[in-house]
DRENBA-195926 format. One line per field, with one value per residue (C-alpha): chain; z, y, x; residue in one letter; residue number from 1. Coordinates in steps of 0.05 Angstrom, whole numbers, plus 5000, padded with zeros to 4 digits. Each point is the difference from the previous one (the first is absolute). Layout:
// DRENBA-195926
chain [A|...]
z [Z|...]
y [Y|...]
x [X|...]
res [a|...]
n [NUM|...]
//
This chain:
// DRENBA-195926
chain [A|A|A|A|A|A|A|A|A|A|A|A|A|A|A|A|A|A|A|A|A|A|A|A|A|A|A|A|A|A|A|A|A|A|A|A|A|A|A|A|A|A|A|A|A|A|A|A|A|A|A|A|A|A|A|A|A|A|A|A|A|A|A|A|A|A|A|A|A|A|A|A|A|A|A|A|A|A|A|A|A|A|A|A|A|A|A|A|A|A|A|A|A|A|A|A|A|A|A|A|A|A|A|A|A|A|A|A|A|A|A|A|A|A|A|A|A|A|A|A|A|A|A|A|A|A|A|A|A|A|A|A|A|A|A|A|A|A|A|A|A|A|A|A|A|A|A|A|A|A|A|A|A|A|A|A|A|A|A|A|A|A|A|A|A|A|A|A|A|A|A|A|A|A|A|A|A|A|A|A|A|A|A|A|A|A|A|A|A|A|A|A|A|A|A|A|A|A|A|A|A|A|A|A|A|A|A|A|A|A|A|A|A|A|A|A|A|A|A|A|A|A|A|A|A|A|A|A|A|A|A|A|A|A|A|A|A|A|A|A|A|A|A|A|A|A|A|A|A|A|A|A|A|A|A|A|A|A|A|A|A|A|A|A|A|A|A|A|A|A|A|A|A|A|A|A|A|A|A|A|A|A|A|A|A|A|A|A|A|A|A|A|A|A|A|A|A|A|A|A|A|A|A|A|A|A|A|A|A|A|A|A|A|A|A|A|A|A|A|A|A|A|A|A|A|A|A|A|A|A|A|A|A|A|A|A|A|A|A|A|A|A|A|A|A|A|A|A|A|A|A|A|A|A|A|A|A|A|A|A|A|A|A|A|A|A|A|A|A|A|A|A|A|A|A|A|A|A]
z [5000|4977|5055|5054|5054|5083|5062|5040|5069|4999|4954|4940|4939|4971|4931|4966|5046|5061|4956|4959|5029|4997|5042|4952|5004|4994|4920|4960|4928|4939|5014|5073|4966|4960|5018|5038|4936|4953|4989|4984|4950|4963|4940|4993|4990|5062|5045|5054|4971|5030|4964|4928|5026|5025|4922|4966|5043|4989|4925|4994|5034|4953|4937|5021|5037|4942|4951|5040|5014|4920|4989|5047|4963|4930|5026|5043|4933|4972|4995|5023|5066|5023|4980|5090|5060|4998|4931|5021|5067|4969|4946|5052|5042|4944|4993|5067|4999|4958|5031|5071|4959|4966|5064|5031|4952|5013|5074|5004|4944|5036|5066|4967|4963|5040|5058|4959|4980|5038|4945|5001|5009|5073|4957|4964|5049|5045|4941|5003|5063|5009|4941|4976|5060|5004|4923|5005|5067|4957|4947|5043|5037|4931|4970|5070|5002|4928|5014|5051|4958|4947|5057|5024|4930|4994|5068|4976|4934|5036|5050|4943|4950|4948|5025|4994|4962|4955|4969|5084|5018|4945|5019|5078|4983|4954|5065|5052|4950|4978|5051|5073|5020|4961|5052|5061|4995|4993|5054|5045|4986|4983|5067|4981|4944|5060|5054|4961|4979|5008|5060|4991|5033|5005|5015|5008|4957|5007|4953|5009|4947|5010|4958|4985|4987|4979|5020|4974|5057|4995|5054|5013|5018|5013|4991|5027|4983|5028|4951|5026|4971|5014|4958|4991|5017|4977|5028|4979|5063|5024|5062|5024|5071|5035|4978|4924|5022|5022|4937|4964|5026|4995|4928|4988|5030|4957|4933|5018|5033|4961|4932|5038|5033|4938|4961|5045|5024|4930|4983|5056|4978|4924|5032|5049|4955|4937|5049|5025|4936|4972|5064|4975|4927|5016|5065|4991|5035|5070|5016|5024|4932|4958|5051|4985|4928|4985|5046|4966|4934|5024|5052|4965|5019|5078|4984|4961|5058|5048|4965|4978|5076|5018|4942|5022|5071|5000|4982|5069|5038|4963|5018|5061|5022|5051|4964|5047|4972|4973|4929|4994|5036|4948|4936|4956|5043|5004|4924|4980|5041|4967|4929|5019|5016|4930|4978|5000|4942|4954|4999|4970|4943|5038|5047|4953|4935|4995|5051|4956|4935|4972|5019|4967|4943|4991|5007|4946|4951|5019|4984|4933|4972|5015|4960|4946|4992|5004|4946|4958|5013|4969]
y [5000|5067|5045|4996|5034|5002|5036|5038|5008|5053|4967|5039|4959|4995|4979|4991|4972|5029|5048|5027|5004|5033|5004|4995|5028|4994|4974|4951|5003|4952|4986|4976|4955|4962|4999|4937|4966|5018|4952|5032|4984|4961|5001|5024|4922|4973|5054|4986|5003|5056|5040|4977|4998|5081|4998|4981|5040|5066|4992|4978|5072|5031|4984|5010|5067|5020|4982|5033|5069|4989|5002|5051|5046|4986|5020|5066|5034|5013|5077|4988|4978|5051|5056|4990|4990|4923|4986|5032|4966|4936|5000|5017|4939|4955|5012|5004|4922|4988|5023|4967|4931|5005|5032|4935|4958|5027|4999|4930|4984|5038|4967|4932|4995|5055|4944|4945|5016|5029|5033|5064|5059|5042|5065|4965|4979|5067|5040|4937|5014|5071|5013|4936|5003|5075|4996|4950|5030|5072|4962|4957|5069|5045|4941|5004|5086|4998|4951|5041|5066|4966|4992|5071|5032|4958|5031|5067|4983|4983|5059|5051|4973|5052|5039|4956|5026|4945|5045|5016|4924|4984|5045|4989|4925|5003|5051|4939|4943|5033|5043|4995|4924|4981|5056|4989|4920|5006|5048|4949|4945|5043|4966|4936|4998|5047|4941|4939|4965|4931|4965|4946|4933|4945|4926|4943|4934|4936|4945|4928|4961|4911|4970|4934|4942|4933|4950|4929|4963|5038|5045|5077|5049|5074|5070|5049|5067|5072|5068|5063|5051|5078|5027|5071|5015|5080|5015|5058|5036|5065|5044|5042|5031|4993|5067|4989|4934|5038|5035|4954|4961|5061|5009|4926|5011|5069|4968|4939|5031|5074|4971|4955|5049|5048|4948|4980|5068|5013|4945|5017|5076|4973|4958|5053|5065|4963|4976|5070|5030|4939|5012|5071|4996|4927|5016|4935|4962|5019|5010|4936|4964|5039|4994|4917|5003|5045|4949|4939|5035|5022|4950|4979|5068|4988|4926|5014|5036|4945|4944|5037|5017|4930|4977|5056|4977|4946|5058|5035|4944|4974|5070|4995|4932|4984|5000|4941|4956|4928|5005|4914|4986|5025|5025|4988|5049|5051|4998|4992|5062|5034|4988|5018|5065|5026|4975|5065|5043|4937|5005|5069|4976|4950|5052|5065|4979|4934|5030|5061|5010|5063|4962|4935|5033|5039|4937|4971|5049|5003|4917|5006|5065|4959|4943|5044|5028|4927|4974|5070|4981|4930]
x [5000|5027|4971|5015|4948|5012|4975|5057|4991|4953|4952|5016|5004|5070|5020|5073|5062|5037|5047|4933|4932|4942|4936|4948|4929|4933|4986|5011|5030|4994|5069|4990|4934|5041|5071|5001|4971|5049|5059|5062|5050|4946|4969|4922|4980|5024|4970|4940|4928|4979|5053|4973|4921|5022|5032|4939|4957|5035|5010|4925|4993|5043|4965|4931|5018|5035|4943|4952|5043|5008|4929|4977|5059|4973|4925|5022|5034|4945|4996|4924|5014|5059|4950|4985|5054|4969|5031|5067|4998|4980|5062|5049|4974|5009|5075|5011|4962|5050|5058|4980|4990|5074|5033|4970|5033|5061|4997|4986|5053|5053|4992|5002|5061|5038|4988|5013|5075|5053|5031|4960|5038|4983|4996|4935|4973|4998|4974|4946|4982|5000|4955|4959|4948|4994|4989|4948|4963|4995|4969|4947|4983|4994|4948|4953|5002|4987|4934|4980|5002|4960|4946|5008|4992|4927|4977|5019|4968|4938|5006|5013|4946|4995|5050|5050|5067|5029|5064|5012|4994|5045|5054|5000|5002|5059|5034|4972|5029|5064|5032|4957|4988|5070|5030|4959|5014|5071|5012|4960|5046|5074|5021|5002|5055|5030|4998|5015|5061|5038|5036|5049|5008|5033|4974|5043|4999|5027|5004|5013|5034|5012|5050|4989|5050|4982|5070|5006|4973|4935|5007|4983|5043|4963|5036|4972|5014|4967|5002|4979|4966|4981|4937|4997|4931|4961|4927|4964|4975|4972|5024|4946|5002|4942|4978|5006|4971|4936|4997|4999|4950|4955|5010|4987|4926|4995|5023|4940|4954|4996|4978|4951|4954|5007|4974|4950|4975|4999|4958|4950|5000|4981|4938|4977|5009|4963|4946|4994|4993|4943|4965|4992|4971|4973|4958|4950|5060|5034|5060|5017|4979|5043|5059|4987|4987|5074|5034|4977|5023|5070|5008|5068|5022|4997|5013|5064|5044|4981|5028|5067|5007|4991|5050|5049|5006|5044|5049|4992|4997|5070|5026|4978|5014|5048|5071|5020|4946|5026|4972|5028|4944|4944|5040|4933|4956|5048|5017|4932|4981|5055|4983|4917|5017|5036|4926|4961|5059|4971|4934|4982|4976|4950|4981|4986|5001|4963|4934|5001|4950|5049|5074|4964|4985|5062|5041|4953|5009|5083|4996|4952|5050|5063|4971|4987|5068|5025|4951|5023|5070|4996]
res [x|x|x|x|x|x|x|x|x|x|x|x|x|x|x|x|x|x|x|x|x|x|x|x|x|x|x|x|x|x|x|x|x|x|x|x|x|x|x|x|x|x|x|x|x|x|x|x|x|x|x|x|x|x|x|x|x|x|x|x|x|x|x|x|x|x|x|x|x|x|x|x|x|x|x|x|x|x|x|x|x|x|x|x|x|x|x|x|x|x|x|x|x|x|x|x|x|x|x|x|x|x|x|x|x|x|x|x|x|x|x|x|x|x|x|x|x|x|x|x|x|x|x|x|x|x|x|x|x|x|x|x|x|x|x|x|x|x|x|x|x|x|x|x|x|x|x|x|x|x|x|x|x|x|x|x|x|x|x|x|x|x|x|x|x|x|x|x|x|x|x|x|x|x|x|x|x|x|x|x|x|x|x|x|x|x|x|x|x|x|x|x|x|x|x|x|x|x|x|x|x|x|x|x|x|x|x|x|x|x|x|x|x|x|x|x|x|x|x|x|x|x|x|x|x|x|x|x|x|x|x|x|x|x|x|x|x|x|x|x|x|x|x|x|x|x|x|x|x|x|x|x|x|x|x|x|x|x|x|x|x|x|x|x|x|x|x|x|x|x|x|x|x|x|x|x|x|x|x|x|x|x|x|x|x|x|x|x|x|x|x|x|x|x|x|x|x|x|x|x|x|x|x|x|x|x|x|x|x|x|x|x|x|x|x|x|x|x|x|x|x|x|x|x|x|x|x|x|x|x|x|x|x|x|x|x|x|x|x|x|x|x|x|x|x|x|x|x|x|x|x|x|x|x|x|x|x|x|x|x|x|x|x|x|x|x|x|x|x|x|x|x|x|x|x|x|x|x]
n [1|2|3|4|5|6|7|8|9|10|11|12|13|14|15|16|17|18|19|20|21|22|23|24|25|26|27|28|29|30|31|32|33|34|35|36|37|38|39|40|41|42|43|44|45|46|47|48|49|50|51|52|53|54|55|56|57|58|59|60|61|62|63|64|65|66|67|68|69|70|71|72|73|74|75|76|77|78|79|80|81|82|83|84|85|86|87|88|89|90|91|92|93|94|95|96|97|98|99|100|101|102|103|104|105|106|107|108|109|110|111|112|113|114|115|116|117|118|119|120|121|122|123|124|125|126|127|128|129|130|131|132|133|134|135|136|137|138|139|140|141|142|143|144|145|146|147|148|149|150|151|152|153|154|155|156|157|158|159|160|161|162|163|164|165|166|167|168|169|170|171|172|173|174|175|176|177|178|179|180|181|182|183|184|185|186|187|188|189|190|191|192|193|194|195|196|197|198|199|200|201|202|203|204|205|206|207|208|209|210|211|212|213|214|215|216|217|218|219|220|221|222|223|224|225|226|227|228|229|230|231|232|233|234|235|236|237|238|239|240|241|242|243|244|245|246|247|248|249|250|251|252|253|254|255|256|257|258|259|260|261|262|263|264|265|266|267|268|269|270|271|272|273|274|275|276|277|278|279|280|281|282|283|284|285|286|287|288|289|290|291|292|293|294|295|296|297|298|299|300|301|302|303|304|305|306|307|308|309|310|311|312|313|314|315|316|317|318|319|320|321|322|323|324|325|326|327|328|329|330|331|332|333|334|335|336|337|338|339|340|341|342|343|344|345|346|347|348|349|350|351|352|353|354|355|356|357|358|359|360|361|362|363|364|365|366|367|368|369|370|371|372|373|374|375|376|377|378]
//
């Protein structure tokens, strides 16, 4: 086993050897998931099944994130749709799908093989680790902002009726998409590249070797001979003071949490402000009625937010998990919640366009003109 993980005698949880250690925190890391199930110094075929299960998985994720952040793209350029913030918001989400899908990839890709040889050079491996998870945390954020915007330009759509400025919601969008939430979400996290970076150990191996010598009289003579080994060992670890420790727990909640209630407070706004304005032209039905009848017609809306939250929580509770926690013991559950929460960048095009009469259409049309041009071509 590569890591090596023990309590001092204060309780704090230790990793490395006596010459470099480090107390780790709370959190665990795809690295810490599957480090004890990579073999080292061996080829992809002879490593545990849970490392090509994980391999299958993630690729799987790959091309069907990437076909729907593909699709989604080809249906939010159309001109039509980014004449509103939605469109613009909606675009920007599918790239940044995209980009959390491939960053993914390469997350998963670089743990494997940087653990599975020894060869990798240090310098490699600590630009690896300093910028690979940040990357891949701004991306995850950016997508769930960029959902909940699309929710918050409806509710102003339905507050606004009428008086709702397109050319306005188009241009604060493409400020909110472009400079704002790419800003605000990397100033959240600039502490992390800030805090990480690699320790190096060393663990001791021993190898047994028996000679064997077959004499004339059929007799067995045994040689035994020891070789000892020291593996250079490099774990990718954070060192927050409890302060920055604090923090960052508090933006965790934020960056979960904030796009949740917008989108459901949104969601509830949409129901209750279209109800209010039925109950005023349509006054042979309370209240009440029309609150039921707009919530059984955009009940996706409040239904939506709920199950990203619930797919998004095996994040926090990974983050927030105690870092001296023996992942050997469950290594499926703790991967599996792992790969369920990058769920929510892939499924744009299931959750707007594919519920959506206008984004149906669109996508339609963007399918029928493609096969035009191909039909033209040939």
């Amino acid at each position: 086993m590569n890591f090596r993980l023990v309590y001092d005698h204060d309780d704090h949880c230790v990793l490395g050897d006596q010459c470099n250690s480090h107390i780790k925190g709370i959190g665990l890391t795809l690295d810490d998931i599957l480090r004890n199930d990579i073999q080292r110094n061996t080829t992809f075929n002879n490593q545990s099944i849970l490392i090509k299960i994980a391999t299958a998985f993630i690729m799987i994720m790959f091309i069907g994130g990437s076909i729907n952040s593909i699709l989604s793209l080809l249906t939010f350029r159309n001109a039509k749709l980014q004449k509103v913030g939605c469109g613009v918001y909606l675009l920007a989400s599918s790239i940044t799908s995209l980009l959390t899908v491939s960053m993914l990839t390469v997350k998963y890709w670089f743990v494997v093989l940087t653990q599975m040889s020894v060869s990798v050079k240090p310098l490699i491996l600590q630009y690896g680790c300093i910028l690979i998870e940040p990357i891949l945390k701004v991306c995850v954020y950016f997508d769930a902002w960029l959902n909940a915007c699309v929710a918050i330009e409806r509710a102003a759509n339905v507050g606004k009726a009428v008086q709702f400025n397109k050319r306005k919601s188009k241009r604060i969008a493409r400020w909110i998409s472009y400079v704002i939430l790419p800003t605000f979400i990397i100033m959240t996290i600039i502490h992390e590249p800030i805090h990480r970076g690699l320790i190096e150990y060393t663990t001791e191996k021993y190898d047994w070797k028996q000679d064997t010598n077959l004499i004339m009289n059929q007799s067995t003579e045994y040689n035994a001979s020891e070789t000892y080994e020291i593996e250079k060992h490099f774990l990718c670890v954070t060192k927050y003071s409890q302060s920055v420790q604090d923090y960052n727990t508090a933006i965790l909640f934020i960056h979960l949490t904030g796009p949740f209630l917008a989108n459901l407070c949104s969601a509830l706004y949409i129901i209750l402000g279209t109800a209010r304005q039925r109950s005023v032209t349509r006054t042979h039905h309370t209240y009440r009625v029309h609150v039921m009848k707009q919530f059984n017609e955009h009940k996706q809306l409040v239904i939506s937010p709920i199950i990203l939250l619930l797919l998004s929580l095996p994040r926090l509770i990974i983050s927030l998990v105690s870092g001296c926690v023996d992942v050997s013991d469950y290594p499926w559950l703790y991967l599996c919640a792992y790969f369920i929460s990058f769920t929510p960048p892939m499924l744009i095009f299931l959750v707007f366009v594919f519920p959506s009469k206008l984004y149906m259409n669109t996508f339609k049309e963007v399918v029928q003109s493609w096969k035009r041009q191909n039909q033209q071509s040939q």
